[in-house]
C-alpha positions in Angstrom: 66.3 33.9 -119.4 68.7 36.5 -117.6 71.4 34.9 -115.6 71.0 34.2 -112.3 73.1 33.2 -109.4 73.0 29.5 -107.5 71.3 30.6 -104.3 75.2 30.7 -103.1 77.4 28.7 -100.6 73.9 27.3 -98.7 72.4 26.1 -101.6 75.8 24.3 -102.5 76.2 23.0 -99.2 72.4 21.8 -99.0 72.9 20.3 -102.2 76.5 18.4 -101.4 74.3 16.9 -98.2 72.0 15.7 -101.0 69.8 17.3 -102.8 67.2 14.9 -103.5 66.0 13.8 -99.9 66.3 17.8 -99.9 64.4 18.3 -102.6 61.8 15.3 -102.1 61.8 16.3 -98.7 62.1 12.1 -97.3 64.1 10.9 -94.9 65.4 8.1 -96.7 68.9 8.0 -98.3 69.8 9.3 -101.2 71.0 6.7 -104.5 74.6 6.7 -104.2 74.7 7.4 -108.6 71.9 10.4 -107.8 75.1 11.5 -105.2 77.4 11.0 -107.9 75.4 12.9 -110.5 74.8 16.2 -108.0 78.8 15.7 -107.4 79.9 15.6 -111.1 77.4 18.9 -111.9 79.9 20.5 -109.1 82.7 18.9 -109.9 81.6 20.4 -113.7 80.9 23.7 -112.5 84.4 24.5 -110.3 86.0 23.1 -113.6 83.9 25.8 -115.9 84.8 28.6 -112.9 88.1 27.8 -111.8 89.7 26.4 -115.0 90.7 23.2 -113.2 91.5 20.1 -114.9 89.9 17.0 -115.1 92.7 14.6 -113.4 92.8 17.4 -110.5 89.1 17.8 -110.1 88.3 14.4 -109.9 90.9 13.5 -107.7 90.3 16.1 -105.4 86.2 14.7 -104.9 87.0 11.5 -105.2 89.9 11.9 -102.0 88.3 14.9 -100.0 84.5 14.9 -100.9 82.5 11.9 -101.7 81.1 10.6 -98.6 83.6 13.0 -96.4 82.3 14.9 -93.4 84.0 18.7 -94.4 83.0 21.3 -91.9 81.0 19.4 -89.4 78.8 18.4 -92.2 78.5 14.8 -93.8 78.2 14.5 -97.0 76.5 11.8 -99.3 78.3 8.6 -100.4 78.2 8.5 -104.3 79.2 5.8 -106.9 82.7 7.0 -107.6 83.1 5.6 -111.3 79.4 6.8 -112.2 80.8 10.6 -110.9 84.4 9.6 -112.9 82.3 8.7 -116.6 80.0 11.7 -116.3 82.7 13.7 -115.1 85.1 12.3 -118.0 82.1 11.8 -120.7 80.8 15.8 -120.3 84.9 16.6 -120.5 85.6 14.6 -123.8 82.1 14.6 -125.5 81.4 18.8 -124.6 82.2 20.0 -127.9 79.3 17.4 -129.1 77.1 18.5 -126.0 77.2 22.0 -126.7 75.7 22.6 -129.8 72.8 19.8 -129.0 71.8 21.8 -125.6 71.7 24.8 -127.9 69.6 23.7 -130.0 67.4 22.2 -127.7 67.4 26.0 -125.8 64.4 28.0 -126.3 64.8 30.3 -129.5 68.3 29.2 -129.5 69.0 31.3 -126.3 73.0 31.2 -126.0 74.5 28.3 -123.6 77.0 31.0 -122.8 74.6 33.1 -121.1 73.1 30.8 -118.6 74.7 30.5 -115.1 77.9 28.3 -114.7 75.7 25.8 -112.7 73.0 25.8 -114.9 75.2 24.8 -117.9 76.7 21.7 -115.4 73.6 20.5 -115.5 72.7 20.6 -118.9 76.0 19.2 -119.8 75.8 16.1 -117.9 72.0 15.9 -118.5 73.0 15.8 -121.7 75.2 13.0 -121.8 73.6 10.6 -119.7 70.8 11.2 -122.6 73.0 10.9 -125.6 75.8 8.5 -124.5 74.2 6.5 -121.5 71.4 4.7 -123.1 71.0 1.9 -120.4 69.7 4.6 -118.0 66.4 5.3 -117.9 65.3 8.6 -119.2 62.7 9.7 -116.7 65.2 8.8 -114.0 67.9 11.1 -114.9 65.5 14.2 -116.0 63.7 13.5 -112.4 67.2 13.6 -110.6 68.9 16.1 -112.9 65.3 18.4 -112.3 66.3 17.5 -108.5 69.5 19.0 -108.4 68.7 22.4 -110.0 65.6 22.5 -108.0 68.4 22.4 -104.9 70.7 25.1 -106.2 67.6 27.4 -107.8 64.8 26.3 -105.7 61.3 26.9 -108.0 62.3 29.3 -110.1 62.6 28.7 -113.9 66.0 27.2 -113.9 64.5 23.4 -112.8 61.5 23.8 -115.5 64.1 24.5 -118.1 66.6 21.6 -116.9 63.1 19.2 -117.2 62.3 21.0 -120.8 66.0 20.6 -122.3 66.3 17.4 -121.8 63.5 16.1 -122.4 63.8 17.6 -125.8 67.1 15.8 -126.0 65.9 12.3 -125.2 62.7 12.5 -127.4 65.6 13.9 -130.1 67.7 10.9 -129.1 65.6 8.3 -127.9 62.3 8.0 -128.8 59.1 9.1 -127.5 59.0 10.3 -123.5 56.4 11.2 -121.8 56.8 14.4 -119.5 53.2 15.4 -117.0 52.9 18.7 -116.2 54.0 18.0 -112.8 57.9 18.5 -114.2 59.0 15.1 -113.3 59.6 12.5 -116.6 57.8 9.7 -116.4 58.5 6.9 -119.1 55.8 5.3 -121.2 
């Protein structure tokens, strides 16, 4: 897959509003650890781009984004220690992570040569699979699924979010059912 851009600063900004009554297209609010999750895939991806640390990073969200209105627009309350472990868990576990999205890639396609974002998700799809066993699987594929769809709309970027880890979880958890509509769906 060649690498391709987040749709830019619109998509980010529909996304930070929250991307799954976006995405779902409800009017209903969004979970606050689905807020958290689309927060830490940000959080994960100014990290990869900027090089900032983890103490800074999550400090700034926690003080000046979660739930904060930030030019004219409010953004989504999240579950601040879910966004702290998946922020903190991809940080100390991504030398584990890495090789397992890999491997999980189609024909081993490189992680280095997906988009920034794209690898966010990955990464902390990946850990709620491998590490975070009490939550459901088709839960966090549907929401992860959710959040690319809001940065890459319905290109291939969402179908390969739902196909890598649903590779992991079957790897690491059992048996999964996936229908072809691209949302998991447990047993």
């Amino acid at each position: 897959m060649p690498e391709r851009k987040p749709a830019g600063k619109a998509a980010s900004k529909a996304a930070s509003k929250g991307a799954t009554k976006a995405v779902r297209g409800k009017d209903t609010p969004v979970n606050k650890r689905g807020a958290a999750r689309l927060a830490a895939v940000q959080a994960l991806y100014q990290m990869d781009v900027a090089g900032t640390g983890l103490i800074e990073t999550t400090a700034e969200y926690e003080n000046f984004r979660l739930g904060q209105e930030i030019d004219g627009e409010q953004y989504r309350d999240a579950d601040a220690q879910w966004f702290r472990a998946i922020l903190a868990g991809v940080v100390e576990k991504q030398t584990e992570l890495d090789p397992v999205i890999h491997a999980s890639l189609v024909d081993g396609w490189p992680l280095s040569r997906l988009d920034s974002t794209l690898r966010a998700v990955l990464r902390a799809g990946a850990w709620e699979m491998i590490h975070r066993k009490d939550v459901p699987v088709p839960v966090a594929i549907t929401e992860y699924v959710e959040i690319a769809s809001a940065f890459f709309g319905d290109g291939e970027e969402p179908r390969m979010v739902n196909a890598v880890l649903d590779r992991i979880a079957r790897a690491r958890r059992g048996d999964i059912t996936v229908p072809e509509t691209g949302r998991a769906k447990g047993r």
